[in-house]
C-alpha positions as a printed Julia matrix, in Angstrom:
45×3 Matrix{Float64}:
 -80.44  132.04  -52.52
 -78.29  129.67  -54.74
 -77.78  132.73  -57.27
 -76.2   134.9   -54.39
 -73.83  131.89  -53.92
 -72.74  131.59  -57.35
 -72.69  135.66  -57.75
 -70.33  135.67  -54.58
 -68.03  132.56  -55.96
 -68.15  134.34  -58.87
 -67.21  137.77  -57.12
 -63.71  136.14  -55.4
 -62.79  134.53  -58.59
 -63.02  137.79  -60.45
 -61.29  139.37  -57.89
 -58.37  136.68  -57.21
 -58.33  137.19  -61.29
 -57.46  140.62  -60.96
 -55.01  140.5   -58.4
 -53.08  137.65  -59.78
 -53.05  139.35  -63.18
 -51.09  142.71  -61.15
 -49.1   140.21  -59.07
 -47.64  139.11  -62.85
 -47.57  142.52  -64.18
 -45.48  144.43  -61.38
 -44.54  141.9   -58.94
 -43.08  139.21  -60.1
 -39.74  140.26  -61.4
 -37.04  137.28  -61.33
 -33.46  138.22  -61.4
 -33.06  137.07  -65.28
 -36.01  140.18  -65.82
 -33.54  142.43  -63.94
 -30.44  141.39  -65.64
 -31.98  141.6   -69.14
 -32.78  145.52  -67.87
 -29.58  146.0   -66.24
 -28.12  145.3   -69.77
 -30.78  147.99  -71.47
 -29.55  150.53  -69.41
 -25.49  149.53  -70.38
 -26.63  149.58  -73.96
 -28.23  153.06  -73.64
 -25.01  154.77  -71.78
């Protein structure tokens, strides 16, 4: 019974892992991020 515990705590941390780990790859843009590729796309016209 105890190892079904730790397999589920371990479960949601893998999880929340994975999902904060997407959050920082495609969510999280600030506005300095999407000045810096404002600029790119000047540059390249």
């Amino acid at each position: 019974m105890i190892e079904n515990i730790f397999v589920g705590i371990m479960f949601i941390i893998v999880v929340a892992a994975g999902i904060w780990g997407w959050w920082i790859e495609n969510g999280n843009s600030s506005s300095k991020d999407k000045k810096e590729d404002q600029n790119r796309k000047d540059l390249e016209q």
